[in-house]
C-alpha positions as CSV (number, residue, x, y, z in Angstrom):
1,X,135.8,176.9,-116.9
2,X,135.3,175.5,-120.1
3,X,138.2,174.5,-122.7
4,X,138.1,174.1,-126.6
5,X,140.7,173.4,-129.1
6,X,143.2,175.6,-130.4
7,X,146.5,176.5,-131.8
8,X,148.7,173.5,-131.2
9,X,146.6,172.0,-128.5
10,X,143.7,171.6,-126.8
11,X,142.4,174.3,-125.2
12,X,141.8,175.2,-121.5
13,X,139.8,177.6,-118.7
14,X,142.3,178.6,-116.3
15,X,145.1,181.2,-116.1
16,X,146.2,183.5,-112.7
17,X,148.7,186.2,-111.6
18,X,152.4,186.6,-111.1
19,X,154.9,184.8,-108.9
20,X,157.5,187.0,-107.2
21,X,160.1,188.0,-110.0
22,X,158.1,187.6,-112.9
23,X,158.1,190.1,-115.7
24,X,154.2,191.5,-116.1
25,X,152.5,192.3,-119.2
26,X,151.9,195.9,-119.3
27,X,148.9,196.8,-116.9
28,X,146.3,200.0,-117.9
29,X,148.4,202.8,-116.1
30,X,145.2,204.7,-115.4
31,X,144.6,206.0,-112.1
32,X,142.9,202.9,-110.7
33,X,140.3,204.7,-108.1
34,X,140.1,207.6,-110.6
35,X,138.9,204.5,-112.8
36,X,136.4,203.0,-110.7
37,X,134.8,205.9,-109.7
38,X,134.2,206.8,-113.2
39,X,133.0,203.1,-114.2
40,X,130.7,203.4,-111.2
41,X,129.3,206.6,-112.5
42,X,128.7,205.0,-115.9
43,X,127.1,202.0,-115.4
44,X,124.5,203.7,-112.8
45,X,123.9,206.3,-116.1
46,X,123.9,203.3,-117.9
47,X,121.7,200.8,-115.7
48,X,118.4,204.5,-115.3
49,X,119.0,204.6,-119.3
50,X,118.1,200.5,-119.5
51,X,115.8,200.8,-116.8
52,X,113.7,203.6,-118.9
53,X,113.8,201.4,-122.4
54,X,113.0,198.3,-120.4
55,X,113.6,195.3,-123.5
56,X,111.4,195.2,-126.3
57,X,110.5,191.2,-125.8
58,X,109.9,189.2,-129.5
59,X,109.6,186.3,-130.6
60,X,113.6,185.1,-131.2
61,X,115.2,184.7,-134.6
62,X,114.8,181.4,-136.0
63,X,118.4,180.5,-136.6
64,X,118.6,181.0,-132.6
65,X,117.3,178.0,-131.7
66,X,115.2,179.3,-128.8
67,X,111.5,177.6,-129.3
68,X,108.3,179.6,-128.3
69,X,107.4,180.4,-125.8
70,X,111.1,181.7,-125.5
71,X,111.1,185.2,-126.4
72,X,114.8,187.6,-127.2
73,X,115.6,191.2,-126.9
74,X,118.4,193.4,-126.7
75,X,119.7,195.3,-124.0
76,X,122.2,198.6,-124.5
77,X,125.5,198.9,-123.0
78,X,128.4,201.4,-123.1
79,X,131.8,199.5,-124.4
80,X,133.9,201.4,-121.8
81,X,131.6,202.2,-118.5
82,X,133.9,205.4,-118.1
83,X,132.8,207.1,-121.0
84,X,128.9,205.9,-121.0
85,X,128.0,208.3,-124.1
86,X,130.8,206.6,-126.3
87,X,130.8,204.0,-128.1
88,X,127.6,201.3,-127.2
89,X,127.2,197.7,-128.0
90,X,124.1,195.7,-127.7
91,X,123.8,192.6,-125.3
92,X,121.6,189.4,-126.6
93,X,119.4,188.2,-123.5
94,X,116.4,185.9,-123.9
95,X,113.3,184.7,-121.3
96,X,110.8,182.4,-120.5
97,X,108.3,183.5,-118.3
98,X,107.5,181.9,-115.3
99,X,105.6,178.7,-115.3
100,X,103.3,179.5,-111.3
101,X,100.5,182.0,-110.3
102,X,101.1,185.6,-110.2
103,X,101.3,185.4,-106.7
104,X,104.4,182.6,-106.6
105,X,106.3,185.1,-109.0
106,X,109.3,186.2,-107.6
107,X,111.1,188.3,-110.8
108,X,113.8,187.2,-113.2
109,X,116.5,184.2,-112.1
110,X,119.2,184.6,-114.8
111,X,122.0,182.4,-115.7
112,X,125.7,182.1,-116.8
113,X,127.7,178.8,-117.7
114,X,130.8,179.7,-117.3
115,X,133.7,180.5,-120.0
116,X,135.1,183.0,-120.1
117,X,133.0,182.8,-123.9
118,X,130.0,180.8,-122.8
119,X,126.3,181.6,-123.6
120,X,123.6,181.6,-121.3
121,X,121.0,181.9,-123.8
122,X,120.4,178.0,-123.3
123,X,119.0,178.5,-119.9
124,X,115.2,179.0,-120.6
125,X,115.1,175.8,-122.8
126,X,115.4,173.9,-119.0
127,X,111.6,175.0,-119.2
128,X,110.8,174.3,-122.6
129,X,112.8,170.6,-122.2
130,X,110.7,170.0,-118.8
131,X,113.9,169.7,-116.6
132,X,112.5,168.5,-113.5
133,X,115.9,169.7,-111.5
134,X,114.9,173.3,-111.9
135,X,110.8,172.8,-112.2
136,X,110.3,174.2,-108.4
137,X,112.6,177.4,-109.2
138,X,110.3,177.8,-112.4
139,X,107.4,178.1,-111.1
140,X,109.0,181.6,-109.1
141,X,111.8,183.2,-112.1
142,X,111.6,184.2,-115.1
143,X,114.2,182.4,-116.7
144,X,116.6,184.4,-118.5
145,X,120.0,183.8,-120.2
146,X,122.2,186.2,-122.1
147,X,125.3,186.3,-124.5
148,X,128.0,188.3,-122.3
149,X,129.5,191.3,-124.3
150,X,131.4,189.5,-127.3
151,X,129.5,186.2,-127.1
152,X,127.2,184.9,-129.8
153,X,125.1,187.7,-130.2
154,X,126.3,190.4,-128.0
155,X,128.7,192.3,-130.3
156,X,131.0,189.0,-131.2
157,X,134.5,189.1,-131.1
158,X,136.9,186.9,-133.3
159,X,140.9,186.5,-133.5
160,X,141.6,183.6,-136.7
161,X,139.7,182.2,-139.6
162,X,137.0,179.4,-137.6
163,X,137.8,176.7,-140.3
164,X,141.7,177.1,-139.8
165,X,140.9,177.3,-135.7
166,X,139.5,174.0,-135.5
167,X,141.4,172.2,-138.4
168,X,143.4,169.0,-137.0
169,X,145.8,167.6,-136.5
170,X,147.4,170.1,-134.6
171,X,150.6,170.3,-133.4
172,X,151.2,167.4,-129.9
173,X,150.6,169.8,-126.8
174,X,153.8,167.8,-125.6
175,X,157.1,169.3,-126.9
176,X,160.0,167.2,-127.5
177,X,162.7,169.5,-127.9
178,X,163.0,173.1,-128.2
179,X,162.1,173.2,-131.6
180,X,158.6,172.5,-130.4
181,X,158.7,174.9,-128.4
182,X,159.3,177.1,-130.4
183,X,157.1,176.8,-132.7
184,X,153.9,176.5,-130.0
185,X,155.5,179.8,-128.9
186,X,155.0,181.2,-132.3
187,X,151.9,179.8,-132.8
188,X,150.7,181.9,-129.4
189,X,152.0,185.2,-130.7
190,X,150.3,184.8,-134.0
191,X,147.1,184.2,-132.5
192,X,147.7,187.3,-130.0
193,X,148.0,189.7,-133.2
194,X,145.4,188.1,-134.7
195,X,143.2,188.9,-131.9
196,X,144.6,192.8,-131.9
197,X,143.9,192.8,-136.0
198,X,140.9,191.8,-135.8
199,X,139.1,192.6,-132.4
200,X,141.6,195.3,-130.9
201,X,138.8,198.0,-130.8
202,X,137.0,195.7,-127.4
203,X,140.0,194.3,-126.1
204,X,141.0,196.6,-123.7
205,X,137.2,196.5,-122.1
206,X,136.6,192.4,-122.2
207,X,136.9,192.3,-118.6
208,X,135.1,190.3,-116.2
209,X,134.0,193.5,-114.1
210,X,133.0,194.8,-117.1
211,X,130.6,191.9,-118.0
212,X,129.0,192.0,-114.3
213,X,128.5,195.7,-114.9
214,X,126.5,194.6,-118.1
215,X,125.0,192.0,-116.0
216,X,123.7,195.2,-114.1
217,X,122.5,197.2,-116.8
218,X,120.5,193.8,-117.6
219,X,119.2,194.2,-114.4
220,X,117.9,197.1,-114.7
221,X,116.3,196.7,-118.4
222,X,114.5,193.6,-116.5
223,X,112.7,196.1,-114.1
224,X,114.3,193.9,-111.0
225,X,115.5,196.0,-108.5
226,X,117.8,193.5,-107.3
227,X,119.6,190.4,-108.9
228,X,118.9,186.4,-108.7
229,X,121.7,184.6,-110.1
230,X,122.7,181.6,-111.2
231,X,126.6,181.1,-112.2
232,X,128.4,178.0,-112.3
233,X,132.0,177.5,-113.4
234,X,133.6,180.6,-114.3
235,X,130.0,182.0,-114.2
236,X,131.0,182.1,-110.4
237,X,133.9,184.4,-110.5
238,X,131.9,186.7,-112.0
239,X,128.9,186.5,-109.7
240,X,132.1,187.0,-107.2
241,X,132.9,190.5,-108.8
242,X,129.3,191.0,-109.4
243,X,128.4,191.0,-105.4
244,X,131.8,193.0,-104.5
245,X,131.1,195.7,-107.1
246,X,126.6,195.8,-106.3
247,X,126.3,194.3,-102.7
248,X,123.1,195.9,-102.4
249,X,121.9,195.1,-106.1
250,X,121.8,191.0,-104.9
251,X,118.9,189.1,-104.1
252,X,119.8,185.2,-104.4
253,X,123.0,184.4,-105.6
254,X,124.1,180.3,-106.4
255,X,127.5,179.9,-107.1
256,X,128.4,176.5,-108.4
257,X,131.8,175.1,-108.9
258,X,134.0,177.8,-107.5
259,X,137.0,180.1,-109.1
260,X,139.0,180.6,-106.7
261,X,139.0,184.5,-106.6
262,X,142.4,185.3,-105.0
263,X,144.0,188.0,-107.0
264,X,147.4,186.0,-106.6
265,X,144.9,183.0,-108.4
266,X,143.8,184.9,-111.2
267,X,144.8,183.6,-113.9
268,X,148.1,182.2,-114.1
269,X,148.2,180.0,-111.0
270,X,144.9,178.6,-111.6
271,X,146.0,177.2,-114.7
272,X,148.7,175.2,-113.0
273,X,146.4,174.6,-110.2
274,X,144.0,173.1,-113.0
275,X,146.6,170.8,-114.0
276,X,147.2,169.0,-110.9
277,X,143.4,168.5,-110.4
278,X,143.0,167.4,-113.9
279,X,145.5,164.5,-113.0
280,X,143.7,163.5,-110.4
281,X,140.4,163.7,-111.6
282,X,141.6,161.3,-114.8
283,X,142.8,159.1,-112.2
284,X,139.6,158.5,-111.2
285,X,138.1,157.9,-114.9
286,X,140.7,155.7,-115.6
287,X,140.1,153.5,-112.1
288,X,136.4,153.1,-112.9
289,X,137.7,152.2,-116.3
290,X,139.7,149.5,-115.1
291,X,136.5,148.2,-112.6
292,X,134.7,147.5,-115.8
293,X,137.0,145.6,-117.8
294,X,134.7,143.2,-118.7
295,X,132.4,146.1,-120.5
296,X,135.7,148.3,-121.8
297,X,138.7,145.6,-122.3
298,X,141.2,148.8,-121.6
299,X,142.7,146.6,-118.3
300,X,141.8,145.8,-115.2
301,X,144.2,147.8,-113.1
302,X,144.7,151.6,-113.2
303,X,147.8,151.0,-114.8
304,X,147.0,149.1,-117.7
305,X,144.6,151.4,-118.5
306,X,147.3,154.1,-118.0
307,X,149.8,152.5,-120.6
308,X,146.4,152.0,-123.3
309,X,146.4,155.9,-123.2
310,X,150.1,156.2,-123.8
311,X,149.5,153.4,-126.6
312,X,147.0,155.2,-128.3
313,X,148.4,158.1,-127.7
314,X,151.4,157.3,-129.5
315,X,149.3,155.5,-132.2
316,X,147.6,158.8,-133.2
317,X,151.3,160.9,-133.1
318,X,152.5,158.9,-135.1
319,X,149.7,158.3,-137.7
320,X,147.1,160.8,-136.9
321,X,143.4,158.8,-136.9
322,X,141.8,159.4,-140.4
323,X,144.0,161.8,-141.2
324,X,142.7,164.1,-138.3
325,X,143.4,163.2,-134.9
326,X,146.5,163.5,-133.4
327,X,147.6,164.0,-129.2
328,X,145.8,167.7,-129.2
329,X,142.9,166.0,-130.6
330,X,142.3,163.2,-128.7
331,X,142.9,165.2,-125.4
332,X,140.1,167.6,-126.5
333,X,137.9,164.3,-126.1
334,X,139.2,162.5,-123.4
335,X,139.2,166.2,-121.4
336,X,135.3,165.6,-121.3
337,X,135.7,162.4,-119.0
338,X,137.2,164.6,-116.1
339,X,135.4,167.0,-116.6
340,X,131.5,165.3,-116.9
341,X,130.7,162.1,-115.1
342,X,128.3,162.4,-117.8
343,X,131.1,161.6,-120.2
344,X,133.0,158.9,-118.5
345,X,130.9,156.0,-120.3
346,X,131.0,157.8,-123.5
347,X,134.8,158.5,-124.3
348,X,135.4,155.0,-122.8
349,X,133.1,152.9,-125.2
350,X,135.3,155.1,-128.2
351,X,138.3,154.4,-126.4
352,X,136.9,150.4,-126.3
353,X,136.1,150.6,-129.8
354,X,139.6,151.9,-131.2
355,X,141.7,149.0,-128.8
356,X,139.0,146.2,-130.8
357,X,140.3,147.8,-134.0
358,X,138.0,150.0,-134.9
359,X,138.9,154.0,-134.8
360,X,135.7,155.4,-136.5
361,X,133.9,156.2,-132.6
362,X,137.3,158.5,-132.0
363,X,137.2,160.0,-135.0
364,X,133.8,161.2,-135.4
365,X,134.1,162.4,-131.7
366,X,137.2,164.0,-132.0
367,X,138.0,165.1,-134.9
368,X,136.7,168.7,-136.1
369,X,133.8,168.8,-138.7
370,X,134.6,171.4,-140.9
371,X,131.0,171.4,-142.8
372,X,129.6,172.7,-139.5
373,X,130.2,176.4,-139.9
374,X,128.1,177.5,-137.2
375,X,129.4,175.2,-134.5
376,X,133.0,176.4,-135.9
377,X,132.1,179.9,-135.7
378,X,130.8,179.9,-132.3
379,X,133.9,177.5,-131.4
380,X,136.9,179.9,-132.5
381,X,134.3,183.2,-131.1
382,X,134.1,181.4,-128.0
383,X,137.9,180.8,-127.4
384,X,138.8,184.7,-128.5
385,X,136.2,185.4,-126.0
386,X,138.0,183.3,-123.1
387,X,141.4,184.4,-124.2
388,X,140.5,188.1,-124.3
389,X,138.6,188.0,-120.5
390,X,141.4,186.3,-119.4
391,X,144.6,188.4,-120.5
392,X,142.9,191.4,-119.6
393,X,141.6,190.5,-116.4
394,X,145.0,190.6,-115.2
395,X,148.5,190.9,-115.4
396,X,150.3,187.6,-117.1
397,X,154.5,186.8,-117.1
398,X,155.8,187.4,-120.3
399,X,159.0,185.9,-119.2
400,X,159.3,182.3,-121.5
401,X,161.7,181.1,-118.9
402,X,159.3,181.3,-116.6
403,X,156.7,179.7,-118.3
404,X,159.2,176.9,-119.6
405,X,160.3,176.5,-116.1
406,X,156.7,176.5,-114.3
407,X,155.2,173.8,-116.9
408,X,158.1,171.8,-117.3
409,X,158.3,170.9,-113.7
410,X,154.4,170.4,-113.6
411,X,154.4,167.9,-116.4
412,X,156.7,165.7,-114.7
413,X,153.7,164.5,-112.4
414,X,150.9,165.8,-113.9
415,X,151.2,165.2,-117.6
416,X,147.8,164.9,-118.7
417,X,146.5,168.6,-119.3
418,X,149.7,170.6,-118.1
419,X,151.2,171.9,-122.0
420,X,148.2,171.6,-123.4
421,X,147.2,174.5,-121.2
422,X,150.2,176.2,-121.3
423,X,150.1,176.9,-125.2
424,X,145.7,177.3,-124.7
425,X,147.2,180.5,-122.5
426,X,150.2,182.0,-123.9
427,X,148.9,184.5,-125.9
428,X,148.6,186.4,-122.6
429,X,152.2,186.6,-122.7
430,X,152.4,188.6,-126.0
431,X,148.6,189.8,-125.5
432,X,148.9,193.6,-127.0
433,X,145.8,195.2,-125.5
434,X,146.1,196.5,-121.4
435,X,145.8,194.2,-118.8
436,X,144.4,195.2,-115.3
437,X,144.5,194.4,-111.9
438,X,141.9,191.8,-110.7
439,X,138.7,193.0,-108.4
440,X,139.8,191.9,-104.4
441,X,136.6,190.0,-104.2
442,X,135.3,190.2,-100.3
443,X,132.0,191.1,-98.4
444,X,131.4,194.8,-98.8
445,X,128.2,196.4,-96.6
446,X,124.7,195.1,-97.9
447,X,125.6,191.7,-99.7
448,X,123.3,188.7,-98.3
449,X,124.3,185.2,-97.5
450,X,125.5,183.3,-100.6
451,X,124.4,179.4,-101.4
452,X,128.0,177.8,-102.6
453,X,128.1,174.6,-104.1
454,X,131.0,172.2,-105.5
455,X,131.9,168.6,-105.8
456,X,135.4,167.6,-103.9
457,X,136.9,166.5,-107.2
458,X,136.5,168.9,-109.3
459,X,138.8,169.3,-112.0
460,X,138.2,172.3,-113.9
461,X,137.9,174.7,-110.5
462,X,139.5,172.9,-107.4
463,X,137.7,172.7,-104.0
464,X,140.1,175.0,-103.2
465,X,138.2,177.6,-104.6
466,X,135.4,177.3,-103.1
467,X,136.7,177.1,-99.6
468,X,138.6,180.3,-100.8
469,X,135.3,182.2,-101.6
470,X,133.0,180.6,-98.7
471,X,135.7,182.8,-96.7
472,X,135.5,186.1,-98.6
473,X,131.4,186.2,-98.8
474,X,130.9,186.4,-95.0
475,X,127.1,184.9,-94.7
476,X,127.6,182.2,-97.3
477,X,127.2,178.2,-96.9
478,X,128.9,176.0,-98.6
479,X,127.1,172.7,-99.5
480,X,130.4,170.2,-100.7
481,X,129.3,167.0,-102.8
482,X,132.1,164.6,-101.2
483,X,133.7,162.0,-102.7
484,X,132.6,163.2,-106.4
485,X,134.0,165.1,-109.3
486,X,131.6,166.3,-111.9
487,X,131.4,170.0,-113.0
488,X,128.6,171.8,-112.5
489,X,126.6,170.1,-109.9
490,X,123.6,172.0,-109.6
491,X,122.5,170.5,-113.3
492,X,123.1,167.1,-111.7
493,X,120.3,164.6,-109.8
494,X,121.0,164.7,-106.1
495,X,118.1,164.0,-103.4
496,X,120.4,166.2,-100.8
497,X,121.7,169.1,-103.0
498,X,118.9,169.8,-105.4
499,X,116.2,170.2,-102.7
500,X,118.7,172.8,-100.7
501,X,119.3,174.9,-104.0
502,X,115.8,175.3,-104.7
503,X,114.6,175.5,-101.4
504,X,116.9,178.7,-100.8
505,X,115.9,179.8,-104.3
506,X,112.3,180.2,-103.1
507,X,112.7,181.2,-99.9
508,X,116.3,182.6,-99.2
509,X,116.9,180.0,-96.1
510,X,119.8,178.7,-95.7
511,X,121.3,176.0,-93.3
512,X,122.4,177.0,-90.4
513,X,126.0,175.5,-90.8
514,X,127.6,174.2,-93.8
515,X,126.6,171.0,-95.2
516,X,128.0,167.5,-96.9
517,X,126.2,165.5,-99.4
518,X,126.7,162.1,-100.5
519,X,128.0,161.9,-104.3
520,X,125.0,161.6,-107.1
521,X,124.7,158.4,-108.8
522,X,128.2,156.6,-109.6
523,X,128.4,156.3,-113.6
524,X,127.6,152.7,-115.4
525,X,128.5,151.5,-118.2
């Protein structure tokens, strides 16, 4: 799950359900089976009408990005799957063909980041750039990525200005009193109307079951009779829903860096659970900081490093850097470290630079460019997106006392990420559009063994999860890379994991019991 920056803080993927005594937001008061069995009516009307037009394959537009041999289309889906003849949007989806002989094709592989709000539409390019990670899968899939409905291209959905969204500084995450409260709490409602005012028509239908029953009717346009799937981060909660709701629609399914998919997780409680993991996660950073003083000169121990955050920290609330960074800002950087071993030299050689007096590395990699109105637009789209799947997913307190309570006590040990998430997801709290109740994710007649992968230090989706879903999809292995925290390790160099992924790719094998691998290459300076 993937965060950005927004109202007074940074941003955040996480969210969950209600604890006993908490006041719900208001929950779609259809009959629920009455519902379902009229969704599951649609998309199969849906999924024969895609299968008929197939996708009329062209070269993509050249503000895409996409190079040849990458070809786009469009795909046609029904905003509400209970009314299929109403009101239709159109879903962006892209391909590379693949790279073997005819006879080592094996159909389409396609692909989803995460988000809620992230585009797929990347995912070919691993051909184009000659990723050598996914060259064996290649060879077998079509490679194919897609916008999910109000993504990018597929029918976009927006809730503020994009230049205000990403202007800085914003307000610190961390309130001192209650006037700061108040006024993140305000900030939260606004940006819940604004959402209503300005997207309220999809609202009600940006729902993760909804997006796997697009993911369907993509199916079907492919020609595949069944589906090969790819989803890491949030892109594996709905692969979750995807194989509860079409058991017998699945092929090959890799879920990397696991949701958990309790209902009582989604989405409140995973944003607390987030926090704590975050924590820990920055713990480790901030060690392998300290181990390289002589490179960084942030402090050898953990906690010197420690009290240089809360320096700079302080430095930037006090006199934002340039103008431009303050608290929120600097966390949307730093964020990246726990997140991406990848990152952890990056943001430390910044760090570095600002503690030898010179601010300008922080600045340019925190601060928001406001002359890059593409980057901005998909930026403030791609957090309406995430906000939108999330409150209506499920139901959210709308109790502030709870809230105040639940975060307050959390940010005593765990004050990294913990109100910067909070504010990220209390528009739930005020969200005016339906929320409903989450999919009870389990094994249901037909579904094939799942490959499940995940680092044991993940910070954006805890191991937890993973052990949560391994239990659910009965069949499944779970491949845990111990002793390591990056996100999304199927992307990452591993002699142990990547031969397993593609080896169950191509063939569908999996090991016979579930297995350990050693961490990928430790970070250096």
């Amino acid at each position: 799950m993937r965060r950005t920056a927004m109202l007074g803080s940074a941003g955040t993927l996480i969210a969950g359900t209600l604890v006993a005594g908490a006041i719900a937001a208001p929950v779609a008061n259809a009959d629920s089976r009455h519902l379902r069995d009229a969704e599951s009516i649609g998309v199969a009307v849906a999924a024969a009408r895609a299968a008929q037009a197939g996708i009329d394959w062209q070269d993509c537009p050249a503000d895409w990005g996409l190079e040849k041999p990458i070809q786009c289309g469009w795909v046609t889906v029904p905003v509400d799957y209970a009314e299929p003849n109403g009101k239709k949007i159109k879903i962006a989806v892209d391909r590379i063909n693949a790279t073997g002989t005819p006879a080592e094709r094996q159909g389409a592989l396609l692909y989803n980041p995460g988000g809620p709000g992230g585009s797929g539409m990347r995912f070919p390019r691993r051909v184009t750039t000659k990723n050598k990670i996914w060259a064996g899968a290649a060879k077998a899939y079509d490679f194919v990525g897609f916008d999910p409905r109000g993504v990018g291209h597929s029918a976009p959905i927006s809730c503020v200005d994009p230049t205000e969204f990403v202007k800085g500084p914003k307000l610190d995450p961390v309130p001192d009193s209650e006037a700061d409260k108040q006024a993140q709490r305000k900030l939260a409602a606004e940006y819940a109307k604004g959402c209503a005012e300005k997207s309220g028509d999809m609202l009600p239908f940006m729902t993760t079951p909804n997006t796997a029953r697009d993911l369907d009717v993509v199916r079907a346009a492919l020609g595949e009779k069944k589906l090969n799937f790819v989803g890491v981060s949030y892109g594996t909660y709905l692969g979750a829903v995807y194989g509860t709701l079409f058991p017998t629609h699945v092929r090959r399914m890799v879920l990397d860096s696991v949701v958990n998919p309790s209902t009582r997780n989604i989405w409140y409680e995973a944003n607390l659970g987030q926090d704590i993991a975050f924590e820990g996660r920055l713990t480790d950073w901030m060690t392998w900081v300290a181990q390289h003083d002589a490179t960084y000169h942030l402090g050898d121990t953990l906690a010197e490093v420690r009290e240089q955050w809360n320096t700079l920290r302080a430095d930037a609330k006090k006199a934002p850097l340039g103008g431009k960074v303050g608290p929120a800002e600097l966390i949307g950087f730093f964020q990246n470290a726990p997140y991406y071993d990848s990152m952890w030299a990056p943001v430390a050689e910044a760090w570095s630079a600002y503690a030898a007096g010179d601010p300008q590395p922080l600045i340019d990699n925190a601060a928001a460019d406001l002359t890059d109105t593409a980057g901005n637009i998909s930026s403030e789209n791609g957090n309406a997106v995430y906000t939108a799947v999330e409150c209506a997913d499920a139901p959210w307190p709308t109790s502030w006392k709870k809230w105040d309570r639940d975060n307050s006590r959390l940010h005593e040990q765990y004050p990294f990420m913990t109100w910067a998430n909070a504010w990220m997801n209390l528009p739930c709290a005020t969200w005016a559009a339906p929320s409903r109740r989450p999919v009870v994710v389990e094994t249901n007649k037909g579904l094939p063994p799942v490959l499940i992968t995940q680092s044991e230090r993940d910070a954006a989706t805890p191991y937890e999860g993973a052990v949560e879903l391994h239990k659910r999809f009965k069949g499944s292995r779970l491949i845990t890379e111990k002793d390591a925290g990056s996100h999304g390790i199927t992307g990452l160099v591993n002699p142990c994991l990547n031969p397993k992924v593609e080896d169950y790719l191509l063939t569908g094998k999996l090991d016979a019991t579930d297995q350990t691998c050693a961490p990928h290459a430790t970070p250096q300076p």
